[in-house]
C-alpha positions in Angstrom: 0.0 0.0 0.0 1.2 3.7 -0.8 1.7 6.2 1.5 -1.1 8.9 1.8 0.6 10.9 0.1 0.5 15.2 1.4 1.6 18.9 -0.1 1.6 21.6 2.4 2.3 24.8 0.8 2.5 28.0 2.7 5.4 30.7 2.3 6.4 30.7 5.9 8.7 28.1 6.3 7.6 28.4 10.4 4.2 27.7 9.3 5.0 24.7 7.0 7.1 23.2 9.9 3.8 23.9 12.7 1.5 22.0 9.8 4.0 19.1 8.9 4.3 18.9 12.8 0.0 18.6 13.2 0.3 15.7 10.3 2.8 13.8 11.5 1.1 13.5 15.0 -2.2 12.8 13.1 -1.2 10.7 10.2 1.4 8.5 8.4 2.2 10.4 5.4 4.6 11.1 2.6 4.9 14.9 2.8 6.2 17.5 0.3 6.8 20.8 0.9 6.0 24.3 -1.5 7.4 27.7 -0.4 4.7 29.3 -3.3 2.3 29.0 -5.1 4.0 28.3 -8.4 5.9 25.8 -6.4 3.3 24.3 -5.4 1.6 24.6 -9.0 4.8 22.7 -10.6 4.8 19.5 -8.0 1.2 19.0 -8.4 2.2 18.3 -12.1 4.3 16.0 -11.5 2.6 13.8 -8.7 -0.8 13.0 -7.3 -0.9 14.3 -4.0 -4.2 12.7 -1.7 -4.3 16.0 0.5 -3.2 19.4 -0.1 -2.7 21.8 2.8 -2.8 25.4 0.9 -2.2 28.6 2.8 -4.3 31.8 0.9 -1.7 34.8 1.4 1.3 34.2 -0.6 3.2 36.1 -3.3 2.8 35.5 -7.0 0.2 32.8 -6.7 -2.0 33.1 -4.0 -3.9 29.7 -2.5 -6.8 31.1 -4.3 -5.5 30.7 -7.6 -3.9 27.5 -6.7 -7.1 25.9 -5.9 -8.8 27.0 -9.1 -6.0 25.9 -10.8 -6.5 22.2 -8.6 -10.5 22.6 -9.8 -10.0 23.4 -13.4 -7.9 20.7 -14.0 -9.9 18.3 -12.1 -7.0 16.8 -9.6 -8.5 14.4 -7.4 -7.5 15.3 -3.9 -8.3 17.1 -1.0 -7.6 20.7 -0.3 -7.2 22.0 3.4 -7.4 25.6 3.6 -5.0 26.6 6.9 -5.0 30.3 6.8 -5.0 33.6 9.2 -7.4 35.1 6.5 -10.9 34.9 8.9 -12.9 36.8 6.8 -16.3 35.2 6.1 -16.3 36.1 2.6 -13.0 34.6 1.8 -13.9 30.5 4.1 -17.1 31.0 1.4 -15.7 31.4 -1.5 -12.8 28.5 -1.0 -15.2 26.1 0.2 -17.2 26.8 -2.8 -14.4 26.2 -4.8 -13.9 22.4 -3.0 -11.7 22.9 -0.3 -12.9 20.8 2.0 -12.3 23.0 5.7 -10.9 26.3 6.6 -8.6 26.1 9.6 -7.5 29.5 10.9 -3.7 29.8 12.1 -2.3 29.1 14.1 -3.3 25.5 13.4 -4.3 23.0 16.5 -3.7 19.4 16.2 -7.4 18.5 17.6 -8.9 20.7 14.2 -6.7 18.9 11.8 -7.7 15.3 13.5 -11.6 15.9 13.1 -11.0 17.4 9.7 -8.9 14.2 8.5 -11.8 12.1 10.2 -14.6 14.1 8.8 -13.5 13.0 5.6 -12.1 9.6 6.1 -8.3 10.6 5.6 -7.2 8.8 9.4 
């Protein structure tokens, strides 16, 4: 059996560390790292990835744009949105695009667990 296999792609190399932390505690997984978007963007190309952990405020590409980019090209994977962002507007619009939650930052080991077993991923 293959490794669930996880992207977690924020610019804050603190904040990929915290969230790599949280899944390692949670789950057995393979995980990659993407600084940005575009990053991110480029490994998503090149392998299928069963969870991806997107922060929204980044430079060049924001988490926005990579989930539409994840929607119109109809990957098959999850998308957690883990994000100081709060606003209302903003958790709307990227769970309309398919993310599946929106976990404000600093992210807590107990929300990423019932998120993962919300949707069957531990």
């Amino acid at each position: 059996m293959t490794k669930f296999s996880v992207l977690v792609c924020d610019d804050s190399a603190v904040a990929r560390k915290q969230v790599i932390r949280c899944l390692n505690d949670c789950i057995a997984a393979d995980i990659r790292q993407a600084a940005t978007g575009v990053e991110a963007l480029a490994l998503l190309a090149q392998q299928h990835f069963d969870l991806v952990c997107l922060d929204l405020t980044m430079p060049e590409l924001d988490g926005v744009q990579v989930l539409e980019h994840i929607k119109a090209t109809k990957k098959e994977c999850f998308v957690l949105i883990i994000s100081a962002d709060v606003q209302q507007q903003m958790q709307q619009r990227v769970l309309q695009l398919g993310a599946i939650n929106f976990i404000e930052k600093p992210l807590s080991k107990m929300s990423l667990r019932h998120t993962l077993h919300k949707f069957g991923i531990y």
